[in-house]
C-alpha positions in Angstrom: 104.0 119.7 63.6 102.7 123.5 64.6 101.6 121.4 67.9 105.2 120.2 68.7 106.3 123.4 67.7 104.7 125.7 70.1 105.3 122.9 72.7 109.4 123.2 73.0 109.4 126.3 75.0 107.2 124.4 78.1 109.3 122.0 77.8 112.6 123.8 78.0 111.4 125.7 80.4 110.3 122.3 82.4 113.8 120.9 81.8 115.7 124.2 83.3 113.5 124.0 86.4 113.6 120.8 87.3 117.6 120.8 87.2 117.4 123.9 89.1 115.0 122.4 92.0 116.9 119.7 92.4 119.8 121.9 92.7 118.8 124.7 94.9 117.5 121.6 97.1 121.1 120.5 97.6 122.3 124.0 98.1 119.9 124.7 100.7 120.5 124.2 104.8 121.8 121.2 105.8 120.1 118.1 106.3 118.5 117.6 109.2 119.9 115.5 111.7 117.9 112.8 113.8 116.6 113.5 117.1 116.0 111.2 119.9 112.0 110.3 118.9 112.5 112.6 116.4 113.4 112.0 112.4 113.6 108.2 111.4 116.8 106.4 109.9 117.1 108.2 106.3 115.8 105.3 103.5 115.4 105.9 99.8 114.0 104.3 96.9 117.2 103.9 95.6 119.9 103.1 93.8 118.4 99.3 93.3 115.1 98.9 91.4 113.1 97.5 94.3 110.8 100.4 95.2 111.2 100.3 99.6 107.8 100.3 101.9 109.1 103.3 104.1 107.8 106.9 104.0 109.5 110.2 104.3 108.7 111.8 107.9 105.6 114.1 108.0 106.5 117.5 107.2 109.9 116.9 105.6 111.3 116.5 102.0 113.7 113.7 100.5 115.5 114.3 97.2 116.5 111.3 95.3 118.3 111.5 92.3 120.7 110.2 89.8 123.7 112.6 88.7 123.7 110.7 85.3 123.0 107.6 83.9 123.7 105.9 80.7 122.0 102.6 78.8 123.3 100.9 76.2 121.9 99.0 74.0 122.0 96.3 70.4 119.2 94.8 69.3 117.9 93.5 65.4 120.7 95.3 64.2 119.9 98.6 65.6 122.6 100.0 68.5 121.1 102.5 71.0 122.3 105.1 73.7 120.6 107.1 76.4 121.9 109.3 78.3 119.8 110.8 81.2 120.6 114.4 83.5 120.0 114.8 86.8 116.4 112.3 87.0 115.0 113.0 90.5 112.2 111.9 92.8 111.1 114.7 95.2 109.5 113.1 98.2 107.5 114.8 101.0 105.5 113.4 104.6 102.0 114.1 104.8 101.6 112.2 108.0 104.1 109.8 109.8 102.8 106.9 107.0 101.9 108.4 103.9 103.7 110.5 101.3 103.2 112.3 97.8 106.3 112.0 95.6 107.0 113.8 91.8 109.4 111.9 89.5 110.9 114.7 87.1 113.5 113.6 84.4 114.1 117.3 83.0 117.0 116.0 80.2 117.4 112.5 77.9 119.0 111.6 74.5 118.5 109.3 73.0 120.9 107.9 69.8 120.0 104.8 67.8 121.9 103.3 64.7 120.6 101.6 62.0 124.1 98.7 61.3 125.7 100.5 58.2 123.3 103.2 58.6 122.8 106.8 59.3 122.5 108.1 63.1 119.2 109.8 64.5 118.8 111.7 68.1 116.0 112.6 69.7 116.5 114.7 73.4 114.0 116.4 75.8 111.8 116.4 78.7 110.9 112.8 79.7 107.7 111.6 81.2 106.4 113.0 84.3 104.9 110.4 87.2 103.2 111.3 90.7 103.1 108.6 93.1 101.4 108.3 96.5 102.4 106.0 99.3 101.4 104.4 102.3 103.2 102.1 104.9 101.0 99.6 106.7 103.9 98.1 109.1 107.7 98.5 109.8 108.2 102.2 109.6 109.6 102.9 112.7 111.5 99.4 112.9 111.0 95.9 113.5 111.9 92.6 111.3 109.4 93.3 108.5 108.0 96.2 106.3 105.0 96.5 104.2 103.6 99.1 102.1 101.9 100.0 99.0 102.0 103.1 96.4 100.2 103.8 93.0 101.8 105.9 90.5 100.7 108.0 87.7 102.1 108.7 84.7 101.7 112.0 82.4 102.5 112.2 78.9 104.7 115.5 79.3 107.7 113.8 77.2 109.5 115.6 74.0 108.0 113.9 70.5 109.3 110.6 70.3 111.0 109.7 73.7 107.2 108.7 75.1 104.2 107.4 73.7 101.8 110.3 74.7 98.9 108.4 76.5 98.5 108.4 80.6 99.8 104.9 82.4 99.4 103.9 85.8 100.7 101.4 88.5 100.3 99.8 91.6 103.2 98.2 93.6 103.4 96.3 96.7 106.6 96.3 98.3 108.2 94.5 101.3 111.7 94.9 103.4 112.7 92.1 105.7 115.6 90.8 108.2 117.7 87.8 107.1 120.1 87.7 109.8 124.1 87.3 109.5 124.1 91.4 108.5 121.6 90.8 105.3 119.1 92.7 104.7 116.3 91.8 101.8 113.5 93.3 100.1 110.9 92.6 97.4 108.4 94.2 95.1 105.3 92.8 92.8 103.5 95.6 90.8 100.9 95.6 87.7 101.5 98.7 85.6 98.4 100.1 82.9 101.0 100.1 80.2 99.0 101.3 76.5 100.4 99.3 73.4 99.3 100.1 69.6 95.9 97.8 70.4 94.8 98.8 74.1 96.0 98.7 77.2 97.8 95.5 78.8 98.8 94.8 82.8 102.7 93.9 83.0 103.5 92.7 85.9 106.7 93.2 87.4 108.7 91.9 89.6 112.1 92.8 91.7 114.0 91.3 95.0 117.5 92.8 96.3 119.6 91.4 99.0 121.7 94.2 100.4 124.1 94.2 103.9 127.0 96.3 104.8 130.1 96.3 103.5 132.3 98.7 105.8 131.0 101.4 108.3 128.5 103.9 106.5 129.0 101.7 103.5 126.6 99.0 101.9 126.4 96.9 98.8 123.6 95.5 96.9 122.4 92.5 94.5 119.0 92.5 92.2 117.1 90.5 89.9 114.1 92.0 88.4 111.6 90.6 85.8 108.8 92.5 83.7 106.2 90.5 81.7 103.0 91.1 79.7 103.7 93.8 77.5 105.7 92.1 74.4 108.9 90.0 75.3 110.0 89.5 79.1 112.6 91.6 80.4 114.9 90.4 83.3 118.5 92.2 84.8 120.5 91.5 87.0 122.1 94.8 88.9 124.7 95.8 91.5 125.6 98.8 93.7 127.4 100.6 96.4 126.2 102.9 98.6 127.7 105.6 100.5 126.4 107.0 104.0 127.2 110.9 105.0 126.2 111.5 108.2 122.2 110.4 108.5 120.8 112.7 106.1 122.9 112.4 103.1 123.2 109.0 100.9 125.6 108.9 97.9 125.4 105.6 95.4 126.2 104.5 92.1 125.5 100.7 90.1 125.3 98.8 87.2 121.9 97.0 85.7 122.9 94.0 83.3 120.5 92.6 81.0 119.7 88.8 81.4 117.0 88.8 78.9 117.2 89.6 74.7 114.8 92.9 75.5 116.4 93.5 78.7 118.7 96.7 78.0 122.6 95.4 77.5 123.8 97.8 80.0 123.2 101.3 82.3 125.7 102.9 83.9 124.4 105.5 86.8 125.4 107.7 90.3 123.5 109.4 92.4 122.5 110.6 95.8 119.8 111.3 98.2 119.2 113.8 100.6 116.4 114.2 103.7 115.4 117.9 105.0 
């Protein structure tokens, strides 16, 4: 208890910088426009789940981030909420195929209720992961992409919205041509997740199928599946993305659940910004 006690003050002050990163990054110059030879096309990780094979042009910085997103959920009689402020992934180039990436979610609460029963919150920091990335093919164009990145995860959540231990991953993701104006891509990953008796691999697996709808505007469709850890978890999700001139991407989507453990629904919008 005197351990969680003396811990809220990091954390706050965690949560108040990260929003303020992310914010003085959107505040700052404007993003830089491409060059002929010079910066690539801008592509993010998001607003899909399927994790992209590109990298972020040596020497420059990509925010992604959502504005807000919120998950509902019902399960054995017990309805949760979520609500999550301002997540972001903070991308930078070390050379023209690798980057380093920090995934911050500075604010989350979450609300579960018992049927007929009382309410309880819990809000905070979340988790914090560092990832690093490396493209093998396709970054500068061409019908195919492949890459690979491992992640790791530290236990710097508030008490009771993480389990406290370290967890790692390593994905293996793929963006292709299909022709007609489709685009497609793919992921398979094995994440280190620790349950009560160990650690267990859960594999996990995505693929999107995205084109363009209008000029500077594009839709997407995803199925993703996680097994390995407890009951399998499958969605189905949907988005729109919005193009700004080439450094500045606004989206926003909806994940379904397909399976019983799958989360019913989330809600999010965000953005993402090259400098």
């Amino acid at each position: 208890m005197n351990l969680f006690v003396r811990q809220i003050p990091l954390r706050a002050l965690a949560a108040i910088g990260g929003i303020g990163l992310a914010g003085n990054l959107l505040l700052a110059q404007p993003a830089v426009a491409p060059k002929a030879g010079g910066l690539r096309e801008l592509t993010t990780d998001r607003p899909d789940a399927t994790e992209s094979p590109f990298t972020v042009d040596a020497g420059h910085l990509q925010l992604e981030m959502n504005v807000m997103s919120f998950t509902r959920n019902r399960l054995d009689g017990v309805r949760t909420t979520e609500w999550s402020v301002a997540p972001f992934n903070l991308r930078y180039g070390l050379t023209p195929a690798t980057e380093v990436g920090i995934f911050v979610d500075p604010s989350i609460r979450v609300t579960e209720q018992v049927r007929n029963g009382p309410k309880s919150t819990v809000r905070g920091v979340g988790d914090t992961t560092l990832r690093a990335k490396w493209n093998f093919l396709g970054n500068d164009g061409g019908p195919i992409a492949l890459g690979m990145f491992v992640d790791l995860k530290l236990p710097t959540a508030a008490a009771g919205l993480g389990n406290d231990q370290v967890e790692g991953a390593l994905t293996l993701p793929v963006a292709y041509e299909l022709g007609a104006g489709w685009e497609g891509a793919a992921m398979t990953a094995v994440e280190f997740a620790h349950t009560g008796s160990g650690r267990r691999a859960v594999w996990v697996n995505t693929i999107t199928f995205a084109r363009d709808l209008a000029t500077d505007l594009g839709g997407f469709v995803e199925l993703t599946s996680a097994a390995g850890d407890g009951a399998h978890v499958a969605t189905v999700n949907c988005g729109v993305t919005r193009r700004i001139g080439p450094g500045l991407q606004l989206d926003c989507g909806v994940y379904f659940g397909l399976s019983r453990a799958a989360p019913d629904l989330t809600v999010f919008a965000g953005l993402s910004r090259k400098f």
